[in-house]
C-alpha positions, 0 to 999 in steps of 0.5 A, spaced: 374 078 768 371 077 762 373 081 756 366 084 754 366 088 761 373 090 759 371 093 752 365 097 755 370 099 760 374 102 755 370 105 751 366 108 756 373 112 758 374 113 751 367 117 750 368 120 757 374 123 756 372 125 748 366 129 751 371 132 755 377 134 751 370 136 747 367 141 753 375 145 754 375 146 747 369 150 746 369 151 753 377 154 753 375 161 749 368 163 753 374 163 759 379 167 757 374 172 754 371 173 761 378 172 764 380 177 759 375 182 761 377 182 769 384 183 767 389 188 762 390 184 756 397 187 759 397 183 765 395 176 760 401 177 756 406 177 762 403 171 765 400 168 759 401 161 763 397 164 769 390 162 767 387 162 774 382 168 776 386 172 782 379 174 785 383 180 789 386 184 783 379 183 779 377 189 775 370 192 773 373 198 771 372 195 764 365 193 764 363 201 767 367 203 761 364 200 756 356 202 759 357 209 761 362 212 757 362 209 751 356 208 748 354 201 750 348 202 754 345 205 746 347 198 743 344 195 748 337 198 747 338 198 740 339 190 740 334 190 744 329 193 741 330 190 734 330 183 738 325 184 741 320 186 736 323 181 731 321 175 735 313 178 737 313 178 729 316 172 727 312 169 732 305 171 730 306 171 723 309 163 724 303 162 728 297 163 724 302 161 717 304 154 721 296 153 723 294 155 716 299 151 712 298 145 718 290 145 720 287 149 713 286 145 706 287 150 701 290 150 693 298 149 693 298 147 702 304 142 700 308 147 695 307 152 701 309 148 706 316 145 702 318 152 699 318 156 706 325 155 707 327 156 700 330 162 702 336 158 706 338 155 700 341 163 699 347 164 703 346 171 706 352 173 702 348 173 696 342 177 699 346 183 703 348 186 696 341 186 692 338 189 699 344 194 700 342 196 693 334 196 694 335 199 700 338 205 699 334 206 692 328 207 697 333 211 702 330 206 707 338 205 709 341 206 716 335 204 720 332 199 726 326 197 722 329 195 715 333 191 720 328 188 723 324 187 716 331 183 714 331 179 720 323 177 720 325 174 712 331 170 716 326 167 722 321 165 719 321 160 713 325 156 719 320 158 725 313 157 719 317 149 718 317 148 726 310 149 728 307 146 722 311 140 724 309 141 730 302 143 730 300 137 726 302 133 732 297 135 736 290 132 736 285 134 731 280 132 736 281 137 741 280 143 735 274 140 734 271 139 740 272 147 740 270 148 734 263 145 736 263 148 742 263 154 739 270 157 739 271 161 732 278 158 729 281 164 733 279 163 738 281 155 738 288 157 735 288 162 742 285 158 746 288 151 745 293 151 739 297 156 743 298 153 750 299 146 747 305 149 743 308 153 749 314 148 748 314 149 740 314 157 741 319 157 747 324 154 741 321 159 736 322 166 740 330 162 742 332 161 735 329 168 733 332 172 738 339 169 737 339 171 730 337 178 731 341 179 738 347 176 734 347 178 727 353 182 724 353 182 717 345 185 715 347 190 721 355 192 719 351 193 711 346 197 714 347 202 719 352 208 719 350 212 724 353 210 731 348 211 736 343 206 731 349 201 732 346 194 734 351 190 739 355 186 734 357 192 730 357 196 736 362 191 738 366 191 731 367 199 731 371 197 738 374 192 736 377 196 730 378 202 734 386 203 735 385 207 741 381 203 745 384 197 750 382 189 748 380 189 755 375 193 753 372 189 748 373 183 751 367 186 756 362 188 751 363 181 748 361 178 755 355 182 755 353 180 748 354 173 750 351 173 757 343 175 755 343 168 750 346 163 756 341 165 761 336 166 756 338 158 754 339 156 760 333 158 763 329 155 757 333 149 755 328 145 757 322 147 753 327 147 748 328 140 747 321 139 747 320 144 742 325 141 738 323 134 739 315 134 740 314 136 733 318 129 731 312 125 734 305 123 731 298 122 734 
């Protein structure tokens, strides 16, 4: 045997088992959350080496807890609620923004274009105390619609850069043969731009909603009044509560991470070719 097919050999075994040591560790904490939300932490800590589910002694009590007598079902809708307006603004705002600054010709359309994510070179650290203090003068604190004003500054400088890259990508031909067949530019952004970009806007709507489902800081400055509590500053108050069980946070957890693993799932391949679609010319 050559040496050649002994060295692919070999680092074709050392990529393997690097992507798999890689996959348990970040795959290692999601498990012992969801094995942590079936059993008392109780149980965990006399049996730390027992890592396998005893599919018998499995216990819902914890998720049951969670919903219906603690508060858990008003977070839900309260994420839900912020979530799902923030990615219907941000996409429409970032749909008609990204067509503008990538089809229109308009003074100032490449400053425009390169000052959209400015914004990230903030960390948010240093916004929250500046809107803290803005927020509170104006008596605008502790409500869902500020938060999600927060949340659309955050999303869309980012949003605005993907589907302007994305759109130039799209032949310009076709909106012109809309154009000339009548079609208003509304009418081509709805009627062209819009179906062809389903990919970009797929990404768009994920990323968008991930921010606005996971975010903690914005949520913890903002809200002070419990039944306005977003998941994670729900999931924080349980957390720090001494008189609640870790099994019991463990569960809320679990139902914060599930909705963006099957919405990642579910939409991983129009993901991809959102991510990627924008990357290619002509």
């Amino acid at each position: 045997m050559s040496r050649e097919p002994l060295e692919q050999i070999f680092l074709k075994t050392v990529r393997v088992s690097g992507l798999v040591c890689l996959c348990l560790v970040v795959a290692f904490p999601f498990y012992w959350m969801i094995l942590s939300s079936f059993r008392p932490l109780e149980r965990m800590l006399l049996a730390p080496a027992h890592l396998l589910p005893d599919l018998g002694q499995l216990d819902l009590h914890a998720y049951k807890s969670v919903l219906l007598e603690h508060g858990f079902l008003k977070t839900l809708f309260n994420s839900a609620y912020v979530s799902l307006f923030t990615v219907l603004l941000t996409l429409a705002l970032a749909t008609f923004g990204g067509y503008a600054v990538a089809r229109l010709r308009f003074r100032g359309r490449e400053a425009m274009a390169l000052s959209v994510l400015v914004i990230y070179m903030f960390p948010a650290i240093v916004l929250v105390v500046p809107l803290y203090v803005l927020f509170s003068l104006m008596g605008l604190r502790d409500s869902l619609h500020v938060l999600i004003l927060v949340y659309l500054a955050q999303t869309l400088p980012v949003s605005l850069y993907m589907l302007d890259n994305y759109f130039r990508s799209l032949p310009v031909e076709i909106e012109s043969a809309g154009l000339v067949d009548g079609c208003t530019r509304f009418g081509v952004i709805w009627r062209i731009v819009i179906p062809l970009s389903v990919p970009a806007l797929a990404s768009v709507a994920l990323y968008a909603f991930m921010i606005a489902w996971n975010e903690f800081l914005f949520a913890f400055m903002f809200l002070d009044t419990p039944g306005k509590f977003t998941l994670s500053r729900g999931v924080f108050q349980m957390a720090d509560s001494v008189h609640l069980s870790k099994q019991l946070v463990m569960a809320a957890s679990v139902i914060i991470t599930l909705p963006v693993i099957v919405l990642f799932l579910v939409a991983e391949r129009q993901l991809v070719k959102g991510l990627t679609a924008g990357a290619l010319k002509g």
